[in-house]
KOLSE-170183 format. One record per residue (C-alpha): residue number from 0; chain; z, x, y. Coordinates in steps of 0.2 Angstrom, whole numbers. Example, Ala and Ser with C-alpha at 12.3 -4.5 7.8 and 13.67 -1.06 7.14 Angstrom:
<rs>
<r lumza="0" marfi="A" pz="39" px="62" py="-22"/>
<r lumza="1" marfi="A" pz="36" px="68" py="-5"/>
</rs>
This chain:
<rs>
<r lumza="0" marfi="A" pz="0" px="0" py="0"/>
<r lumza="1" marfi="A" pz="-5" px="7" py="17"/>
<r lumza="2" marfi="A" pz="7" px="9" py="32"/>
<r lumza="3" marfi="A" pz="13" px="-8" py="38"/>
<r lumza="4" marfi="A" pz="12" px="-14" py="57"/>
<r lumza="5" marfi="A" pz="31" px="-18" py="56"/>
<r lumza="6" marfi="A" pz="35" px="-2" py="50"/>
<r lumza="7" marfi="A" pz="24" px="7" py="65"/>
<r lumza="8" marfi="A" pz="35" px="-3" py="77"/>
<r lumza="9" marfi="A" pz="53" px="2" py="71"/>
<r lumza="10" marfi="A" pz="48" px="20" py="69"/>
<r lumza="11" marfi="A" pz="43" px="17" py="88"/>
<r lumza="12" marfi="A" pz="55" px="10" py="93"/>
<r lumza="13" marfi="A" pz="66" px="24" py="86"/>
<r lumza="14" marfi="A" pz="58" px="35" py="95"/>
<r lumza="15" marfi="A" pz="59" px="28" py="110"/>
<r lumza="16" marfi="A" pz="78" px="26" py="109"/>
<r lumza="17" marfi="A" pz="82" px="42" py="106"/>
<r lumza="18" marfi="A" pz="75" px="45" py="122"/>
<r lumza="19" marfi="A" pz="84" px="46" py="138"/>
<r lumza="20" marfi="A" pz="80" px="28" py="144"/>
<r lumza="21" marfi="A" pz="92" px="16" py="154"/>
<r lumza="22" marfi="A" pz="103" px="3" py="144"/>
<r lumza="23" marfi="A" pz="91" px="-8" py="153"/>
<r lumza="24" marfi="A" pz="77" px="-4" py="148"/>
<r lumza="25" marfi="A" pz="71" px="-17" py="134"/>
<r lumza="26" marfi="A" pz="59" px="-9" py="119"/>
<r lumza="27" marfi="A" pz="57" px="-25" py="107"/>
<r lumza="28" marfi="A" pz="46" px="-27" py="93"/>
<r lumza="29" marfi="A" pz="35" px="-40" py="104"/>
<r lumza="30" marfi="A" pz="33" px="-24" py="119"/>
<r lumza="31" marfi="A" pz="28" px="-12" py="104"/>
<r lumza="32" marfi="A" pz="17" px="-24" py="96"/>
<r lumza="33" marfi="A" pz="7" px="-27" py="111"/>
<r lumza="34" marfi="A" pz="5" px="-8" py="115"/>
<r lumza="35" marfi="A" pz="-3" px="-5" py="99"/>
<r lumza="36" marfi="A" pz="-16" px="-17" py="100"/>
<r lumza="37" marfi="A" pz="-21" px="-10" py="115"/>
<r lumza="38" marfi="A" pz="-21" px="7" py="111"/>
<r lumza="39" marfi="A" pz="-30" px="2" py="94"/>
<r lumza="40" marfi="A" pz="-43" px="-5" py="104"/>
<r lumza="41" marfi="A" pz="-44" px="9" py="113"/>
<r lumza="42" marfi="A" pz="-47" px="21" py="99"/>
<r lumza="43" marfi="A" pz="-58" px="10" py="90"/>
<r lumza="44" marfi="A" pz="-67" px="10" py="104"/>
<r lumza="45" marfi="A" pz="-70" px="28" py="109"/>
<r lumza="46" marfi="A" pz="-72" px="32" py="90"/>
<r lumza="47" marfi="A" pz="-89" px="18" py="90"/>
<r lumza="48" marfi="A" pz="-95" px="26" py="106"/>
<r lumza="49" marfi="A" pz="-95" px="45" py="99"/>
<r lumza="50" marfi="A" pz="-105" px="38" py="86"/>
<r lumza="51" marfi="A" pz="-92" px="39" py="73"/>
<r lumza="52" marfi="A" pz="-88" px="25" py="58"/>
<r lumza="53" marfi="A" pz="-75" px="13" py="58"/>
<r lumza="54" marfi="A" pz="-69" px="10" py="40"/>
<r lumza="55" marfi="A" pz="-70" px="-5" py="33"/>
<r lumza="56" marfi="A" pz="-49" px="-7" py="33"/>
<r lumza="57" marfi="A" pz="-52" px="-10" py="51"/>
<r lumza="58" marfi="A" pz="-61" px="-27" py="49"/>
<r lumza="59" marfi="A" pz="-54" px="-45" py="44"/>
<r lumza="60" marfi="A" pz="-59" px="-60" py="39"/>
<r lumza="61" marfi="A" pz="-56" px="-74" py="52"/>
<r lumza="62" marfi="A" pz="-61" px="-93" py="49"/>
<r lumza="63" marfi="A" pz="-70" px="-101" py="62"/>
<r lumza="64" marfi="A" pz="-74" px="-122" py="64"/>
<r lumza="65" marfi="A" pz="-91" px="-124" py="71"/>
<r lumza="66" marfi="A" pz="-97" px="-141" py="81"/>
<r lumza="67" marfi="A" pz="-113" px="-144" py="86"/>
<r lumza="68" marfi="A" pz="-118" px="-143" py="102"/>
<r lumza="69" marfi="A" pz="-138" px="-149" py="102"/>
<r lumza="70" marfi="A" pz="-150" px="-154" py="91"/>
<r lumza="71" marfi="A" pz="-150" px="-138" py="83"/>
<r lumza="72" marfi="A" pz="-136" px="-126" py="89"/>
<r lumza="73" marfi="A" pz="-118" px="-127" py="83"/>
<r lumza="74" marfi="A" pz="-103" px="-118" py="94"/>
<r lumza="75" marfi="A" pz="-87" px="-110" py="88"/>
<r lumza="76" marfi="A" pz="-73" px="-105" py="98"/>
<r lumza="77" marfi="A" pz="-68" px="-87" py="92"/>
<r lumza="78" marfi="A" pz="-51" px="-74" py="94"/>
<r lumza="79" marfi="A" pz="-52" px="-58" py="103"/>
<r lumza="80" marfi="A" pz="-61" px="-46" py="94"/>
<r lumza="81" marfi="A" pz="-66" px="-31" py="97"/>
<r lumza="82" marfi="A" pz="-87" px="-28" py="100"/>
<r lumza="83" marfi="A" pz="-92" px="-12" py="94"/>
<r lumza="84" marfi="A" pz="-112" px="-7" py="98"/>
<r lumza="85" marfi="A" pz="-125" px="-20" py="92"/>
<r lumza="86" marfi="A" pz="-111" px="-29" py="85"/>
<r lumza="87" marfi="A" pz="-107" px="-18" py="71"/>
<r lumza="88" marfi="A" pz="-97" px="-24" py="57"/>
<r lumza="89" marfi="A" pz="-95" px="-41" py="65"/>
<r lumza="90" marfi="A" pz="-104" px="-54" py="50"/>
<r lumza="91" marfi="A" pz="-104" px="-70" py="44"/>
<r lumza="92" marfi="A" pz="-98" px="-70" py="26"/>
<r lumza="93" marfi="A" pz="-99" px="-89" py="20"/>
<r lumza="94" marfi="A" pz="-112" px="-91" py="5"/>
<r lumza="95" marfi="A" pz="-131" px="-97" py="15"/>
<r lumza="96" marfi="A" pz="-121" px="-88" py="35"/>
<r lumza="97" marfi="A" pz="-123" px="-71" py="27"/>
<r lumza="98" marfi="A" pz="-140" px="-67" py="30"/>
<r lumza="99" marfi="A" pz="-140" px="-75" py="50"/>
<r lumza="100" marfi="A" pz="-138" px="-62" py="60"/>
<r lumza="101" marfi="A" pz="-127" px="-59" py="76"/>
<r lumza="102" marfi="A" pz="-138" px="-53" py="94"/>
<r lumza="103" marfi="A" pz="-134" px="-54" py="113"/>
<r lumza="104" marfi="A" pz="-140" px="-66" py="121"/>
<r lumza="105" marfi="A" pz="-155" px="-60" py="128"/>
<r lumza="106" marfi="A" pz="-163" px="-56" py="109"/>
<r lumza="107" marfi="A" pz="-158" px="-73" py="104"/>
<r lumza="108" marfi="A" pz="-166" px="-81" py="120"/>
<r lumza="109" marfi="A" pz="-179" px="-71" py="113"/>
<r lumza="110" marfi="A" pz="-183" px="-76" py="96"/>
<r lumza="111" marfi="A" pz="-179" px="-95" py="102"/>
<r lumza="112" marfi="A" pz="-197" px="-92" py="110"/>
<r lumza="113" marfi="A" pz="-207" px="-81" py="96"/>
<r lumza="114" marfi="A" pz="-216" px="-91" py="85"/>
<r lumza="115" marfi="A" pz="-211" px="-82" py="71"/>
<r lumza="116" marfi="A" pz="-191" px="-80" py="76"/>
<r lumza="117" marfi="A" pz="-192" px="-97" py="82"/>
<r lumza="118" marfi="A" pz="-190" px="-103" py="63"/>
<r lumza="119" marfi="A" pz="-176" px="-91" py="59"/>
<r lumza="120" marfi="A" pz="-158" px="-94" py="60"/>
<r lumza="121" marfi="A" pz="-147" px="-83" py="74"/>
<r lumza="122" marfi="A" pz="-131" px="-82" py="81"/>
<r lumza="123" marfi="A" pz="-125" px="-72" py="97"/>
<r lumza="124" marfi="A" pz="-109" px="-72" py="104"/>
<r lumza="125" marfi="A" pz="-104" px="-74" py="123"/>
<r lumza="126" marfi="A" pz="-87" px="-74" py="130"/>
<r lumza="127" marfi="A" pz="-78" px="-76" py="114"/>
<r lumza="128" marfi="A" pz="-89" px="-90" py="109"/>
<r lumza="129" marfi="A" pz="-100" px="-90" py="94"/>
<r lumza="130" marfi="A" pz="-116" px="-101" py="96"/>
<r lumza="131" marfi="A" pz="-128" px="-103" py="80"/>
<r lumza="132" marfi="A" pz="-143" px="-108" py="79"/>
<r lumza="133" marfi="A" pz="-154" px="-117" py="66"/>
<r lumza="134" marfi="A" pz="-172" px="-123" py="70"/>
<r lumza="135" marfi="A" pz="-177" px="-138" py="63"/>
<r lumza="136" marfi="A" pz="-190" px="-132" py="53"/>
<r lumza="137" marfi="A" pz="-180" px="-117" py="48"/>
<r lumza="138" marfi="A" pz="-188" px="-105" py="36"/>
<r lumza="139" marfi="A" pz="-180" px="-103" py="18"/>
<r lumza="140" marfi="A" pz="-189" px="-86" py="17"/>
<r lumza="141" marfi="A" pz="-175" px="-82" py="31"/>
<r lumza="142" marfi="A" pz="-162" px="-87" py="19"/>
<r lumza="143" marfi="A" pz="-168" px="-79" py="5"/>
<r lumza="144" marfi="A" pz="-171" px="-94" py="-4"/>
<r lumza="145" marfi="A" pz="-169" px="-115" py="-1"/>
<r lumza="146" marfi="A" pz="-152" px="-113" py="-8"/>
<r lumza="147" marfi="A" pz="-146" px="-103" py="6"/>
<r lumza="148" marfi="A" pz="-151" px="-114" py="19"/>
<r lumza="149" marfi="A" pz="-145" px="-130" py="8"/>
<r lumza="150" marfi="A" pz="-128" px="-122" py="6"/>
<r lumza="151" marfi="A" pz="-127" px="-118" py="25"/>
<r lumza="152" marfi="A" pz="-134" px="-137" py="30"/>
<r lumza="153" marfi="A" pz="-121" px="-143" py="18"/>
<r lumza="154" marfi="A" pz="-106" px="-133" py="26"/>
<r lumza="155" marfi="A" pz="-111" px="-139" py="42"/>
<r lumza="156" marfi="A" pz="-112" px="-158" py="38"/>
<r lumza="157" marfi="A" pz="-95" px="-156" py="28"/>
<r lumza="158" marfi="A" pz="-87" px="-148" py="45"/>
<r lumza="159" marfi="A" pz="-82" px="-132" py="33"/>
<r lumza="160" marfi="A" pz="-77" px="-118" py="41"/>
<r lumza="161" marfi="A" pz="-84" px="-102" py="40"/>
<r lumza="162" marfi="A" pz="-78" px="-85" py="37"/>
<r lumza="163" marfi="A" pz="-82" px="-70" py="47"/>
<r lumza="164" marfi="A" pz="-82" px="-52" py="47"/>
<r lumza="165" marfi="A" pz="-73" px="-43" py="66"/>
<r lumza="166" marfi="A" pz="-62" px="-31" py="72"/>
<r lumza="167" marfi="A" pz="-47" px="-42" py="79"/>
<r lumza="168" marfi="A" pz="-38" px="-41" py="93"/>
<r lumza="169" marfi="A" pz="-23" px="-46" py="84"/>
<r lumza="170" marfi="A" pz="-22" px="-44" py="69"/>
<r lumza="171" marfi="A" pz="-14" px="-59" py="65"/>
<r lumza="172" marfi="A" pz="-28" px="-71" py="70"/>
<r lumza="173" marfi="A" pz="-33" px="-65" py="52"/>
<r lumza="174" marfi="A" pz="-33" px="-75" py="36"/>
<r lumza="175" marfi="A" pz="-16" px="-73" py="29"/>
<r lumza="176" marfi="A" pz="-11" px="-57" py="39"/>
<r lumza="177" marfi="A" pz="9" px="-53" py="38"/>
<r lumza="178" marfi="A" pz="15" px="-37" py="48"/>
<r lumza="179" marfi="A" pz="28" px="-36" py="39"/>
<r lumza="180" marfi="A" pz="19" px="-33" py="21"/>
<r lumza="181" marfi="A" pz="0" px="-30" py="25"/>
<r lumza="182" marfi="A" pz="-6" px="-14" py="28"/>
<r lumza="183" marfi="A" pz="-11" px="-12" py="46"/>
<r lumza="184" marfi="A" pz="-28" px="-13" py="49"/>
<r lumza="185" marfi="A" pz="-31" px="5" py="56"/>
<r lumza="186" marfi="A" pz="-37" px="18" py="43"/>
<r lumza="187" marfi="A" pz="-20" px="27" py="38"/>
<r lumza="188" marfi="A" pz="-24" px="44" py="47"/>
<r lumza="189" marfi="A" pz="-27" px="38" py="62"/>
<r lumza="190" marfi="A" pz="-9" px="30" py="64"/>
<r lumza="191" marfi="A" pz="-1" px="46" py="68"/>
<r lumza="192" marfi="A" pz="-14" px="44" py="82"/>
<r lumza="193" marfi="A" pz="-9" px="28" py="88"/>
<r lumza="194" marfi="A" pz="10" px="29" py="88"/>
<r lumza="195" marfi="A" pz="6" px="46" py="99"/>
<r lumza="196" marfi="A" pz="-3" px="37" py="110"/>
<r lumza="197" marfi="A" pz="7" px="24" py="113"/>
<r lumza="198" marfi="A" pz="21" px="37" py="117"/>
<r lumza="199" marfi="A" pz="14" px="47" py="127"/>
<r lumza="200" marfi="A" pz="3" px="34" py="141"/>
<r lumza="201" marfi="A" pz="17" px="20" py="138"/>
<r lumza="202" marfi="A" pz="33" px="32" py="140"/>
<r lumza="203" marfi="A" pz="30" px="47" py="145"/>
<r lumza="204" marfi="A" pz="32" px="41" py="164"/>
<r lumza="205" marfi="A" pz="48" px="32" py="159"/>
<r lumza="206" marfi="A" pz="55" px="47" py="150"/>
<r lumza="207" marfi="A" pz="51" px="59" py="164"/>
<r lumza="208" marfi="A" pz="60" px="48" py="178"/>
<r lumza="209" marfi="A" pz="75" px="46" py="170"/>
<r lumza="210" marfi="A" pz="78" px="65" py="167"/>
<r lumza="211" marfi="A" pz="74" px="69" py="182"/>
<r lumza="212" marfi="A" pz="91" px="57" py="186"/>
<r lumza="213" marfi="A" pz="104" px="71" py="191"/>
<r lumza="214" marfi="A" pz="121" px="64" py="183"/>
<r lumza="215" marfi="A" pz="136" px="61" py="197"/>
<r lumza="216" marfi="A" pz="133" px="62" py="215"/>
<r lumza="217" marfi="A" pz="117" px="70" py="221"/>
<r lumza="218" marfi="A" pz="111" px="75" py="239"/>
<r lumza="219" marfi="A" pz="92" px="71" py="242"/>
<r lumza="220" marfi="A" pz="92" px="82" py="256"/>
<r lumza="221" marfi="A" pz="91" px="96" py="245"/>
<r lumza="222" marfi="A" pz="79" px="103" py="234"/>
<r lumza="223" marfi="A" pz="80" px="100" py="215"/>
<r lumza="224" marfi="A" pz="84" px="117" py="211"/>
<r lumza="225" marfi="A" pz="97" px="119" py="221"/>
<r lumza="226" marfi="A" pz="104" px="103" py="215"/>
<r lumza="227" marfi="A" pz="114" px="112" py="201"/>
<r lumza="228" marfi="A" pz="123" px="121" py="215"/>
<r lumza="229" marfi="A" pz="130" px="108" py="221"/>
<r lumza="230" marfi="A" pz="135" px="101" py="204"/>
<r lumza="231" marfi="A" pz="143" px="114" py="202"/>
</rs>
């Protein structure tokens, strides 16, 4: 089992107590939590951008409930994700979805127009909302065979949801997700990574401050080295 998000935030959390930080300060589990889907974002992020490959431990699966919009176009509301360059990784997974594929907005504006991408099925996704298309004379070469686009047609009359494929925001907009138990979804070298980051641009500033507090009286007339004079 890989390295659980709960168990990321107490070693955290220990850290940050065994710094010098007020009795007022409050480091909860919510605080670290928050922090580390940032930063995981972040690295993520930068990693996709130098041309690296995210590992599949990254991605969830996430149901999504469609409802159509137009004749032919059905809309989903979907969590936050994280969008990696030409969508990568993000996929539709439910049986007659698998083969549609997700563009921006301009590509599928695109094929609605072309004679041959006019009869295939797209989706894109604009402000976190999923639109699919499906042409009324949609071709079943695009499906791989008629079974795919019956299964599709079928899910969508039955108000199914479907499953997909994305890097989440929060992890726990995916199915069955507990951060207490389930591996985090970060490849398990790259924690190490994250909890340092996480120290560093979150507290370093915090920690800094508060040992620069000289204990008892001090005299802000007079410059820090000399302060232990006085102290003295």
């Amino acid at each position: 089992m890989g390295t659980t998000e709960e168990s990321i935030v107490y070693q955290l959390i220990s850290a940050i107590r065994a710094g010098e930080l007020n009795s007022d300060e409050v480091v909860g589990e919510r605080r670290i939590r928050s922090f580390l889907r940032t930063h995981r974002a972040q690295i993520l992020a930068a990693k996709s951008k130098n041309g690296l490959i995210i590992q599949g431990e990254c991605f969830q699966k996430v149901p999504i409930s469609l409802t159509r919009t137009t004749n032919t176009e059905w809309e989903a509301d979907l969590p936050g994700i994280i969008y990696l360059k030409n969508y990568y990784g993000t996929k539709l997974l439910t049986p007659g979805f698998s083969n549609i594929s997700i563009s921006n907005e301009e590509d599928y504006h695109l094929h609605k127009k072309n004679i041959i991408g006019g009869s295939i099925p797209m989706a894109k996704i604009e402000d976190n909302t999923l639109t699919l298309r499906i042409p009324e004379n949609a071709s079943i070469y695009a499906m791989n065979d008629a079974l795919g686009l019956k299964a599709m047609l079928q899910c969508l009359k039955n108000k199914e949801r479907v499953i997909m494929s994305a890097i989440l925001v929060d992890p726990e907009d995916g199915i069955d997700y507990d951060w207490t138990t389930d591996p985090y979804p970060m490849p398990a070298e790259e924690i190490q990574l994250l909890k340092n980051q996480v120290l560093r641009q979150e507290f370093n500033l915090i920690l800094q401050t508060k040992s620069d507090q000289i204990p008892n009286t001090k005299n802000d007339t007079l410059r820090y080295h000399d302060q232990g004079k006085v102290q003295s």
